[in-house]
N, C-alpha and C positions, 0 to 999 in steps of 0.2 A: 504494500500500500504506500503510496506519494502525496503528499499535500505537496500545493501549487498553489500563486496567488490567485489563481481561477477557477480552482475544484478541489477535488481529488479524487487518484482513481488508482484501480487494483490491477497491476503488472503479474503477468504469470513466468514461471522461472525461466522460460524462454526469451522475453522479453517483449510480448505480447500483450495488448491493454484486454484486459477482461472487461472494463465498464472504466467510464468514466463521467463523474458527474461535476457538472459545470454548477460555481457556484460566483455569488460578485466578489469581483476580484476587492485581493485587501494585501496589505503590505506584508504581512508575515501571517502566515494558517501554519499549524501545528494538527495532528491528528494521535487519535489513540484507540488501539483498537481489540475488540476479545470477539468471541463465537457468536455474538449476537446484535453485533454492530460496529459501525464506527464513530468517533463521536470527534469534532473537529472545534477548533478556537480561532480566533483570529484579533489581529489588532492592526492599527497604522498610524504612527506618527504622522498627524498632519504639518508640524512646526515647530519652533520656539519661542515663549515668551519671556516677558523680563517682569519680576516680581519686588516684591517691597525690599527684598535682600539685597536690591542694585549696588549696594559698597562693600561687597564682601564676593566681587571679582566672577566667577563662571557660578558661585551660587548663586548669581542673581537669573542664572536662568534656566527655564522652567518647560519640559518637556509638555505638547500640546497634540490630544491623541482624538480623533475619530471616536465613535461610538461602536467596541468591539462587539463583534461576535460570537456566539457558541450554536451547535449543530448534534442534529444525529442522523446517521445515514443508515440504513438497514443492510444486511451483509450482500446482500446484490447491489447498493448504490445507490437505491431512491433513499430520495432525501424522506425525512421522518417530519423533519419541524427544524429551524432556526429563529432563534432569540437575541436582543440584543444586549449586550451585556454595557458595562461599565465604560467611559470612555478614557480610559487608562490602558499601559502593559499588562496584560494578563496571560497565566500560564499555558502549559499544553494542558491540556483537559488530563485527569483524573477520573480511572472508570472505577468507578462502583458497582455490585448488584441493579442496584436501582439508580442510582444517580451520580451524576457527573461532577468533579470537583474541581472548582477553578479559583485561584488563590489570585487576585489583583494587589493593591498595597495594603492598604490597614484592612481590610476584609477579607473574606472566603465566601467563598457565591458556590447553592447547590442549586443545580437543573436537574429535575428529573426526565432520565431519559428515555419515559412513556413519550410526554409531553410538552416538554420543557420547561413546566412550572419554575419560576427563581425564587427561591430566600436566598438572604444576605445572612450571613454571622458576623456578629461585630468580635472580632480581635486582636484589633489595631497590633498587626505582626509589623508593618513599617516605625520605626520610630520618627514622633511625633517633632519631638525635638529637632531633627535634619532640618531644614531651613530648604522654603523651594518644591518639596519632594523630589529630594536628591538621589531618595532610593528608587524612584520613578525611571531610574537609568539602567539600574539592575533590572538582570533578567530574573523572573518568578520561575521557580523549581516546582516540577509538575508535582504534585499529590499524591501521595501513594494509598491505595487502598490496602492494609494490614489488620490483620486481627479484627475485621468489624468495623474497623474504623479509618478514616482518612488519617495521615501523618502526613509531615513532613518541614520543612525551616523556612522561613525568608528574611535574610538579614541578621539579624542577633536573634532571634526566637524562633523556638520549635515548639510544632502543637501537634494536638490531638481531635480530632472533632467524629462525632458520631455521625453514621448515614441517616437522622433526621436533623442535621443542626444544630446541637448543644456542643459550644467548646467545653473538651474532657479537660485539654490540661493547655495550658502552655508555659513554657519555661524557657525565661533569657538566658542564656550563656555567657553574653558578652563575647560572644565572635562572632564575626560574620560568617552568615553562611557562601561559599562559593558558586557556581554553578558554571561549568562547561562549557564555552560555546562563546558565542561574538558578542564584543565589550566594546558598548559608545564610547568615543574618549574623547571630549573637545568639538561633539557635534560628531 
């Protein structure tokens, strides 16, 4: 399976497209997927602004994002339902039994992925303190479904939250958490 900023679609070991489903393009899609679907994300930096922090040099500016995405496609490609999520970075989707988990900054959003019903969990995992929303530059670390429950970090804090929405646990560290992959630097 491939996300693309204009679908995604199911390659067979040949290199052959089984199906592909065209979806509105967006600057970064992410997919994830088990025996019972796929379920996709997406977001797109439209710009940057300049915020009240204007003397205190590249904090004064401020990543400015489209209104993201989330999806579920059925294991042949038709799409299910598409939502619009937060207009911020938001992670690769997070499968659950029932529902989808996607970590943005200070929140966790579940879509169920009958329907795509959203709650918000309030967790404030970004710290509040950064000036800007500097962690808005950071990439968000997909969700893992474990034991029951979603896990996983963003920035100094790891949580725990149930498949209906009550955060179990979370706990600062004081590290950052890392994650893999391409790093804004200076725009």
């Amino acid at each position: 399976y491939v996300a693309a900023t204009g679908g995604v679609a199911a390659i067979s070991a040949d290199g052959k497209a089984l199906w592909i489903t065209p979806l509105e393009p967006i600057g970064i899609r992410e997919i994830a997927v088990d025996d019972t679907g796929v379920a996709y994300s997406g977001f797109e930096i439209q710009g940057e602004s300049t915020n009240v922090w204007k003397y205190f040099g590249n904090f004064s500016k401020q990543l400015d994002f489209t209104p993201s995405v989330v999806g579920m496609l059925k294991p042949d490609g038709t799409k299910v339902w598409q939502a619009a999520g937060p207009a911020q970075r938001i992670s690769a989707p997070g499968l659950g039994p029932q529902s989808i988990g996607i970590l943005s900054g200070q929140e966790f959003h579940l879509f169920a992925r009958a329907d795509g019903a959203h709650k918000v969990v309030e967790g404030d995992f970004e710290p509040a303190i950064l000036p800007n929303q500097y962690a808005t530059r950071l990439f968000r670390p997909r969700p893992l479904f474990v034991g029951g429950n979603f896990a996983g970090g963003h920035f100094d804090s790891y949580y725990l939250i149930s498949p209906d929405g009550q955060l179990l646990e979370k706990d600062r560290k004081g590290k950052t958490v890392l994650v893999a992959g391409p790093l804004l630097f200076n725009g």
